[in-house]
C-alpha positions as CSV (number, residue, x, y, z in Angstrom):
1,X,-13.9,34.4,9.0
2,X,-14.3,31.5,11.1
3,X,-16.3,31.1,14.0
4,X,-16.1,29.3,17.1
5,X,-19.5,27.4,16.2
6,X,-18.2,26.9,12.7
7,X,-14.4,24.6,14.3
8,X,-16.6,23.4,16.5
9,X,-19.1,22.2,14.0
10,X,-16.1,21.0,11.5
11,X,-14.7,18.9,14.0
12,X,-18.2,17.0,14.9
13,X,-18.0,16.3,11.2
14,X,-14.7,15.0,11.4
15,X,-15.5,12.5,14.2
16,X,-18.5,11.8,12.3
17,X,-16.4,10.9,9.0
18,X,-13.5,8.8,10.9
19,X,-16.5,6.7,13.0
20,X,-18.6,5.6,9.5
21,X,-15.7,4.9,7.2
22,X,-13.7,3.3,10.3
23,X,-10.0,3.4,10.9
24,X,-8.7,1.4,8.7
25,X,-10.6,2.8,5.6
26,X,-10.2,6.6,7.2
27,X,-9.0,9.2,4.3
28,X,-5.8,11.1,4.7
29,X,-7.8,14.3,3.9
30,X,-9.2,14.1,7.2
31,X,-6.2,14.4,8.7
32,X,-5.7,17.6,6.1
33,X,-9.3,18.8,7.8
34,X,-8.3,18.7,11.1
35,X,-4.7,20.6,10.6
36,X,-6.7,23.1,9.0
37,X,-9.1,23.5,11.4
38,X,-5.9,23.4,14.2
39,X,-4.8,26.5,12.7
40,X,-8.6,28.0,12.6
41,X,-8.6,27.4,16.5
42,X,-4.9,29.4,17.0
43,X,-6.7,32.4,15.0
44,X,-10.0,32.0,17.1
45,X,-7.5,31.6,20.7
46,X,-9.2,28.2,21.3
47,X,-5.9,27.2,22.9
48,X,-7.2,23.7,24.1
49,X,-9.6,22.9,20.6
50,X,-6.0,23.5,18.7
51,X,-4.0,21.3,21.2
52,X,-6.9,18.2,21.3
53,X,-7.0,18.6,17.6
54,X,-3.1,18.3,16.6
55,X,-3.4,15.4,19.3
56,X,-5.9,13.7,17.6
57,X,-4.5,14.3,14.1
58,X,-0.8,13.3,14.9
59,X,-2.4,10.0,16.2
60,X,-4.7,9.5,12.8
61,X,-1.3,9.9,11.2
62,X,0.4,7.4,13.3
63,X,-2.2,4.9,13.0
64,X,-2.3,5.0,9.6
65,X,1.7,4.5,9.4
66,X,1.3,1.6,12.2
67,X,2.9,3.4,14.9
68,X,-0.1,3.9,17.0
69,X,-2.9,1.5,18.5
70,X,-6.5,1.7,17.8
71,X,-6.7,2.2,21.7
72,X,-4.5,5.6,21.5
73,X,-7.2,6.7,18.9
74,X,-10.3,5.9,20.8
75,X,-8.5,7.7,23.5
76,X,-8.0,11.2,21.3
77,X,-11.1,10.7,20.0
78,X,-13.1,10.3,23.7
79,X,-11.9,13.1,24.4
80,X,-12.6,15.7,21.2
81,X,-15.6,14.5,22.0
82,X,-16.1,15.5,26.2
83,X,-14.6,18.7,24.7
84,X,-17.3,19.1,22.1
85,X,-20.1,18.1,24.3
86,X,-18.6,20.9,26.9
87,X,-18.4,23.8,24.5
88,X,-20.7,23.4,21.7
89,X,-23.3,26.6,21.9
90,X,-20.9,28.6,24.0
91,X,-19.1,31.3,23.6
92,X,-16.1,30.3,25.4
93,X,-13.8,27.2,25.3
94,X,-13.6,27.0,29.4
95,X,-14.2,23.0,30.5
């Protein structure tokens, strides 16, 4: 059973991977990682984690086929992260 601690902690680790590999030499199982942990957050109710993390995965996606700028991505990514540095060792996903 996943835990809110546990998506929240999977998608630090995500952000982690995309910043030291970089965009252009970011894996396609990340993308994987975060629509797996999308559906983690729809279980858990974290109605905002799940819609941040489709938006930041759809982007990855697009990127990676040329359809979106490394702008849009620094964008997502900004804010996974105000989201992550607002939740992280609470119980609730309230901003």
């Amino acid at each position: 059973m996943d835990t809110t601690e546990k998506i929240e902690n999977e998608l630090a680790d995500c952000l982690k991977s995309i910043s030291s590999t970089g965009l252009t030499n970011m894996d396609s199982q990340i993308i994987e990682k975060l629509n797996s942990i999308s559906a983690a957050a729809t279980g858990m109710g974290m109605d905002q984690g799940k819609k941040l993390t489709d938006n930041l995965s759809a982007v990855l996606k697009n990127f990676k086929e040329g359809k979106a700028s490394e702008d849009s991505v620094a964008l997502r990514i900004t804010a996974m992260e105000f989201y992550l540095k607002k939740t992280q060792g609470s119980d609730t996903e309230e901003l």
